[in-house]
C-alpha positions, 0 to 999 in steps of 0.5 A: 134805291140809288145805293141798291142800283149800284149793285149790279153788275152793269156798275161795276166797271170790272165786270162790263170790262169783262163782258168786253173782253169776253165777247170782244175775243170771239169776234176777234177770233171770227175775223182771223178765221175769215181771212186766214186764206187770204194771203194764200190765194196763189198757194190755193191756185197752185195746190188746189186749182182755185183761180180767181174767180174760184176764189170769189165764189168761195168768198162769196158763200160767207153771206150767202144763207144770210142773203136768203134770209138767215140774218132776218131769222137770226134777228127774230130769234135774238130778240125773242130768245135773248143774248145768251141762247143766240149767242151759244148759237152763234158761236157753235155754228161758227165751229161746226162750219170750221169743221166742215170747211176743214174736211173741204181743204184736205179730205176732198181732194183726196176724194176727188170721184163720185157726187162731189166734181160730178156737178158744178164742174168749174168748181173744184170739189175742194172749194165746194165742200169749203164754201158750204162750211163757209156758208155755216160759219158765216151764219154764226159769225154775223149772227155773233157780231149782231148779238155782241152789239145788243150785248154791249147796248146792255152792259153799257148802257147809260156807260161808255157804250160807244168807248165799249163797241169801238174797243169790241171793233178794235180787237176784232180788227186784230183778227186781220192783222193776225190772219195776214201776218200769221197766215203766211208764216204757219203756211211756211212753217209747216211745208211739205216737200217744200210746198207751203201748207194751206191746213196748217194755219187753217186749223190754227184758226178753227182751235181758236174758235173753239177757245171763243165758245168756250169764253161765251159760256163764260158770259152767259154764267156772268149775263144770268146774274146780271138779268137776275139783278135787274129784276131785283131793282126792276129795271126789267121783270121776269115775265115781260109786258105784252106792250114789252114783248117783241112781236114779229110784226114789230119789223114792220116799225123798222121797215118803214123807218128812213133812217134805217134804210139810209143806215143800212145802205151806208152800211152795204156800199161802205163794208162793200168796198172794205171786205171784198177788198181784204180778200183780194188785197194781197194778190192785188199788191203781189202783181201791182208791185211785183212783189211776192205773196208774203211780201204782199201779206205783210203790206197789207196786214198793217190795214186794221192797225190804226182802225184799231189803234183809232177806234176806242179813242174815236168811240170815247169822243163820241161819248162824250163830244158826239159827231157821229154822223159828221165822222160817216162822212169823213170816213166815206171820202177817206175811203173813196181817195184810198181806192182811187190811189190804188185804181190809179196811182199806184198802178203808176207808180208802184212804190211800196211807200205809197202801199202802205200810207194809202193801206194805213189812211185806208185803216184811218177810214175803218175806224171812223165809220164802224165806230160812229155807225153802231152806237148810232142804231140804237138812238134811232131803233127803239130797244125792244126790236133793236137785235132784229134792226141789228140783224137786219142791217147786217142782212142787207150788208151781207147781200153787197158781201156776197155779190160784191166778191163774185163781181170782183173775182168776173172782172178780175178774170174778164180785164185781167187787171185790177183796174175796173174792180178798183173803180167799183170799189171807189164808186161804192166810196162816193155812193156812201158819202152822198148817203152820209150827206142825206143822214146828217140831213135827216137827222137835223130835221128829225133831231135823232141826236147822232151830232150829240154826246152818247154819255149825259 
């Protein structure tokens, strides 16, 4: 049996790494397409007349069908219908919302009478239009991150799932990195009488999605083989136990879970102050350091690269020394101090040095929270609801990430300033510590073992 176990494709470290790879490059192309506008809030001022608070709003629709209960659905599908469906799902939704966030940005201005500015009027029809396709593809892409996540609890499982997910969140945060350095330079590139091009590095972006969907075939050709096997050894059977199978009803288990809820507001109070944040970075150094948007864009789009430096080598000491819970903590000061920096010391002393070591501690930060919270859900949800759990934690993320942006973009309009949104953003910092206090506390009475190695 033991020779026979050695033959699926979970034991052959090429194939997991693939699997890796695979899924790992779709969520990297995900995250450049969110931020892929970011640096060129000025431009889309200038060219579009998106102010601030236009911008927030525009931000805000990533997660607003997620909020409404999409995420709670994309949960129950996930774990009734499996990582493959979903996962074709997710990625094809992503495209389609492209597609129409596309037609947004260009033919909407060109078609500025009828229904479109007929109502909603402090919107412009471009930013309506573009918004709903954000809406669309922010469907795809939470529902892609929930379905990696299940994908590598199974490729790695009893493997190094923590090393797995931190490489998954380090390619991903490459994405940001490539969005904020890109972005600017196709945007020149491509001028027109010379004003910068907000299309150009949009649609290098939804091509590249469609790249992601096409290596999520892939996957599903490799997933089939490996379900197939697993039947062979019976670890699983074709036809699932009634005892086995998910039953909407389940959620009730995760519900009532405590540790879920302290999970998943960690989560929301910790991602709250860190996406938000992305989207309104470059424009917050351009005026805070008087410096110009690119300028501002190339600061800043070394934030992921120690995240993505740090987080296998954090998610590899996890496997094997454990700490989890005690690095949530770490991560939640780090990020508090970082916000105070920039709400009160930089403000002060705007020194492009000072920027960028407090972006990069920040970075610091990112990589010790992500890469202890998602390898720890699976030790405290059991499997067969854990895509839902997943999907759950990241519905209730994506009700502080679509408010959290509107917020942002009223108080940026209403102090003209940067100083309250920054407190808001710290506040949030030290809501995630106490959280973290009370999840190392639970799990010492409870013994959940997040202090413990994953790897036995």
């Amino acid at each position: 049996m033991v020779e026979k176990l050695q033959k699926t494709l979970r034991d052959s470290a090429a194939a997991r790494w693939t699997v890796l790879i695979l899924v790992a490059s779709m969520m990297f192309f995900a995250y450049m397409f969110v931020d892929i506008l970011s640096p060129l809030a000025s431009l889309l001022n200038d060219t579009l007349g998106w102010d601030q608070g236009v911008f927030g709003t525009y931000a805000a629709g990533e997660y607003l069908l997620n909020v409404f209960g999409f995420l709670i659905l994309a949960g129950i599908i996930l774990d009734k219908m499996g990582v493959r469906f979903t996962g074709l799902l997710s990625a094809s939704l992503m495209v389609i919302g492209a597609g129409i966030k596309y037609f947004g940005l260009t033919w909407a201005e060109a078609n500025t009478a009828g229904w479109l500015n007929g109502w909603w009027t402090s919107m412009p029809g471009s930013a309506k239009l573009a918004m709903f396709g954000f809406m669309i593809f922010g469907c795809g892409c939470e529902m892609a991150g929930t379905t990696v996540s299940k994908i590598l609890a199974k490729w790695f499982k009893g493997k190094e799932m923590a090393l797995a997910m931190g490489l998954e969140m380090a390619i991903a945060r490459v994405g940001v990195f490539a969005a904020m350095w890109l972005s600017p330079l196709l945007s020149q590139k491509f001028a027109v009488d010379g004003v910068n091009s907000v299309a150009a590095p949009f649609v290098f972006s939804a091509l590249l999605l469609v790249v992601g969907l096409l290596n999520f075939f892939v996957f599903t050709i490799m997933d089939k083989t490996f379900d197939k096997q697993l039947v062979a050894i019976g670890e699983t059977t074709a036809e699932k136990d009634p005892e086995d199978e998910f039953h909407i009803s389940d959620l009730g288990q995760i519900f009532r879970s405590k540790m879920f809820w302290i999970v998943a507001l960690l989560c929301v109070l910790y991602y709250s102050a860190i996406f938000p944040f992305q989207r309104f970075a470059t424009n917050f150094l351009e005026e805070t350091l008087a410096i110009s948007n690119a300028e501002a864009a190339g600061l800043f789009k070394w934030f992921p690269i120690l995240a993505m430096v740090l987080t296998p080598f954090l998610g590899a000491f996890i496997d094997y020394k454990g700490k989890g819970a005690s690095m949530m903590l770490l991560g939640a000061v780090i990020m508090t101090v970082c916000h105070c920096v920039f709400a009160f010391l930089l403000p002060a002393y705007p020194s492009k040095t000072l920027a960028l070591v407090t972006i990069l501690v920040l970075g610091v930060s990112f990589s010790l929270v992500p890469a202890s919270m998602w390898p720890s859900v699976p030790k405290i949800i059991d499997e067969k609801v854990l895509g839902s759990a997943y999907c759950l934690i990241f519905w209730v993320q994506n009700i502080g990430l679509c408010l959290v942006p509107l917020l942002i973009g009223k108080l940026r309009v209403a102090t003209n300033g940067y100083l309250v949104p920054m407190i808001v953003f710290a506040s949030f910092g030290v809501l995630a510590f106490l959280l973290s206090l009370a999840l190392k506390v639970e799990d010492k009475r409870k013994g959940y073992g997040l202090e413990l190695p994953n790897k036995k």
